[in-house]
C-alpha positions as CSV (number, residue, x, y, z in Angstrom):
1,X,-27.1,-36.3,-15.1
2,X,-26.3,-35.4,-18.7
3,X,-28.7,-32.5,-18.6
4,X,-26.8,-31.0,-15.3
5,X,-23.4,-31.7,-17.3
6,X,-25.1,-29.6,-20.4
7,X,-26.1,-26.8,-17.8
8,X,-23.3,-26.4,-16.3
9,X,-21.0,-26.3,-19.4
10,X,-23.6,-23.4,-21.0
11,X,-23.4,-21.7,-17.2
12,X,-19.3,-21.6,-16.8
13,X,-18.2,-21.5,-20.9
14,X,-18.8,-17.4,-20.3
15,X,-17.1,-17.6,-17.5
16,X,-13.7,-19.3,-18.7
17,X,-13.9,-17.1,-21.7
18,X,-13.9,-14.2,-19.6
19,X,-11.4,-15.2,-17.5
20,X,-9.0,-16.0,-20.8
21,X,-9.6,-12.5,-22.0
22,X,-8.6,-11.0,-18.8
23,X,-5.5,-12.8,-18.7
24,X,-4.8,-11.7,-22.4
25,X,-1.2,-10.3,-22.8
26,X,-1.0,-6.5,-23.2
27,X,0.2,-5.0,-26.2
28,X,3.7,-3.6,-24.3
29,X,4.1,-7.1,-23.1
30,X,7.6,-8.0,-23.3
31,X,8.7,-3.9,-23.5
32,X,9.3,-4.0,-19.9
33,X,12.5,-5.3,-20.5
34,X,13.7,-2.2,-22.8
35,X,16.6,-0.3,-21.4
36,X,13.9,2.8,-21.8
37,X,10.3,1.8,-21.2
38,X,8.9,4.6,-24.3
39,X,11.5,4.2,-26.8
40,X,12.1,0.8,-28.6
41,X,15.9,0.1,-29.9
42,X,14.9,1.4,-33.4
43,X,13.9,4.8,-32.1
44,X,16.8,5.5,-30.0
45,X,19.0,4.3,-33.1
46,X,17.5,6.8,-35.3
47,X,17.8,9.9,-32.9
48,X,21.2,8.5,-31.9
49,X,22.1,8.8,-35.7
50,X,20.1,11.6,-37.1
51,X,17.3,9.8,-39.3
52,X,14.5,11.7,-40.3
53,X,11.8,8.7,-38.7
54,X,9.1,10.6,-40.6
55,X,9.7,13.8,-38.6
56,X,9.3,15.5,-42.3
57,X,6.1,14.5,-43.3
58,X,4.4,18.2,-43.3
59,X,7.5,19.6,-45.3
60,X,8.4,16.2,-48.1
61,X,4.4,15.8,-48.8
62,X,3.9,19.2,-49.2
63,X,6.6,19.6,-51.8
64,X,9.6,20.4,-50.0
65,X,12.4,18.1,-50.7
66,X,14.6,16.7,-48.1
67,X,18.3,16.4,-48.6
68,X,18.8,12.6,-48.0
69,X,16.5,12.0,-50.7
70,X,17.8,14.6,-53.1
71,X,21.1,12.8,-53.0
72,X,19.6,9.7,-53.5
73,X,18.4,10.5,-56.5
74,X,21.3,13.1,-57.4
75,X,21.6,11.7,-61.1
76,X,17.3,11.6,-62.0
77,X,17.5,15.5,-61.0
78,X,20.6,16.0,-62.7
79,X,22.3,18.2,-59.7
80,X,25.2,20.7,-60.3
81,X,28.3,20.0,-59.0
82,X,27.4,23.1,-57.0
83,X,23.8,22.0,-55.9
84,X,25.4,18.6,-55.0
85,X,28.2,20.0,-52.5
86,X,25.2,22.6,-51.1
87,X,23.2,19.3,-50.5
88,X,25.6,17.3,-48.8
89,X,26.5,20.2,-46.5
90,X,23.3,20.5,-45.7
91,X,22.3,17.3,-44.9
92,X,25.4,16.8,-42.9
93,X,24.4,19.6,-41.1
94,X,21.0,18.6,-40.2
95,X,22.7,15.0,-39.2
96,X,24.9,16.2,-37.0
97,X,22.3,18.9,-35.0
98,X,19.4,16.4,-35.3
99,X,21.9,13.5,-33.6
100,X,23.1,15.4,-31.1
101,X,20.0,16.7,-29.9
102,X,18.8,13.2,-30.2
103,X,21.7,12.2,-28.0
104,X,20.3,14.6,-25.2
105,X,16.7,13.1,-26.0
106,X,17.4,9.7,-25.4
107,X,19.3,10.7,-22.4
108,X,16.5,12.8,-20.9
109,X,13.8,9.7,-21.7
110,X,16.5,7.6,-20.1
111,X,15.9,9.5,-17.0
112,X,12.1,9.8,-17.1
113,X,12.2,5.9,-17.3
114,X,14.9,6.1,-14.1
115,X,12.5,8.1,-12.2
116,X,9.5,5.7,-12.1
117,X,11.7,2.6,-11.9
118,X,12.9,3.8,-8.9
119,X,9.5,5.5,-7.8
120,X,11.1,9.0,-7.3
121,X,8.9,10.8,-9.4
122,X,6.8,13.4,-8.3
123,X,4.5,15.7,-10.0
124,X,7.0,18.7,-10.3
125,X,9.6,16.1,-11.6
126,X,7.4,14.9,-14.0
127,X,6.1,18.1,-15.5
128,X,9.7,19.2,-15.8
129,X,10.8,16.2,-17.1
130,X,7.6,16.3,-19.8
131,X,8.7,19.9,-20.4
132,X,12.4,18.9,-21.4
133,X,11.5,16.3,-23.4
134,X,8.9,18.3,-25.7
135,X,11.1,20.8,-26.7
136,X,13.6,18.5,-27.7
137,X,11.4,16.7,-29.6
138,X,10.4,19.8,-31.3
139,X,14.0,20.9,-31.9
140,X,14.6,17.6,-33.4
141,X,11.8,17.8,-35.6
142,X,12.8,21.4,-36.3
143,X,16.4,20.7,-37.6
144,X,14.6,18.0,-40.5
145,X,12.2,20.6,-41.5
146,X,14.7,23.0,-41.8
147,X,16.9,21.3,-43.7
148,X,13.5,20.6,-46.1
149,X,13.0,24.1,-46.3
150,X,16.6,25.0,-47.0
151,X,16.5,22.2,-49.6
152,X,14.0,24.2,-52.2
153,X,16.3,26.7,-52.7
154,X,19.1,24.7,-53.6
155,X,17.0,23.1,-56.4
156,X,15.0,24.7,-59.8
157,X,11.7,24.8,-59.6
158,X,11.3,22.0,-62.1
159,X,14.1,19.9,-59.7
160,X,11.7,20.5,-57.3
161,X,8.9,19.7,-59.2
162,X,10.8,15.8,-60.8
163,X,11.6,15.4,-56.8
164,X,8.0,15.0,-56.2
165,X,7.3,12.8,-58.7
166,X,10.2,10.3,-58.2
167,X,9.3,10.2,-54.7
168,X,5.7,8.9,-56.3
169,X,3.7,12.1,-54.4
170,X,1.4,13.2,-57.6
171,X,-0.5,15.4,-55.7
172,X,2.4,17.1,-54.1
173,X,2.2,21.0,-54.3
174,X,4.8,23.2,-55.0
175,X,6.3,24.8,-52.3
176,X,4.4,28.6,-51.5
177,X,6.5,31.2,-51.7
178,X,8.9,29.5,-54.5
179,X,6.1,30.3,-57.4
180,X,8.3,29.1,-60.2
181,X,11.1,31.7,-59.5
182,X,14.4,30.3,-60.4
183,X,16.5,30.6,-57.1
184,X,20.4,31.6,-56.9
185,X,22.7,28.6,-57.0
């Protein structure tokens, strides 16, 4: 009797494991109960307000500056009173188009998420659904690396240059096409 017990504990243990595997909570458990499925709160915060959510990455670790961060560290790269006002008109700028195109983003997930909830989607919905919200994303991304790229010529080259390094990027190049030429202010 205790050898049948044994054998049919080794037999059904693989059996129970696999079953408690299967029933393993997904990783988007609990996301179902987003207002939009694909975005979580934080994400449609930031595009609702503007942030830059890392959109910048090509342009800030490749030695262009980005405006929020210049003004955060207005006094350690000793801005102009002119370079200052340039700064915060452009970052307002880029606040204002990047959060209202994010407005339109979140509006157009919003509907993505509308049509499968209420199983209307089709294929020709989808792909122009897809299609909207690709170029917005793009545009979004475009109006933070714009205002990066506007942001170099506001500042010296060695501004430029301290930016980099009290942002911690040692490697970070200097922008090509600003080879050390000091730009009108």
């Amino acid at each position: 009797m205790k050898l049948q017990l044994v054998i049919c504990a080794l037999v059904l243990a693989p059996l129970a494991a696999g079953v408690s595997a299967a029933t393993a909570a997904s990783p988007y458990a609990g996301q179902e109960s987003r207002d939009i499925k694909s975005l979580a709160p934080e994400d449609v915060a930031s595009y609702l307000s503007g942030k830059g959510m890392g959109l910048a990455k090509a342009a800030e670790l490749n030695g262009y500056a980005g405006p929020a961060h210049v003004l955060e560290l207005a006094s350690q790269l000793a801005l102009t009173p002119e370079q200052r006002t340039r700064t915060e008109a452009l970052f307002q700028s880029m606040q204002t188009k990047a959060s209202s195109l994010g407005r339109v983003l979140v509006d157009e997930e919003r509907k993505l998420d509308q049509l499968f909830a209420a199983r209307a989607v089709t294929p020709q919905l989808l792909a122009a659904s897809l299609s909207q919200i690709g170029a917005l994303q793009a545009q979004v991304r475009g109006a933070h690396l714009e205002a990066h790229l506007a942001q170099v010529d506001i500042l010296t080259p060695e501004q430029n240059a301290r930016y980099g390094q009290l942002r911690g990027y040692g490697g970070a190049s200097e922008p090509a096409g600003h080879g050390g030429m000091q730009h009108k202010h």
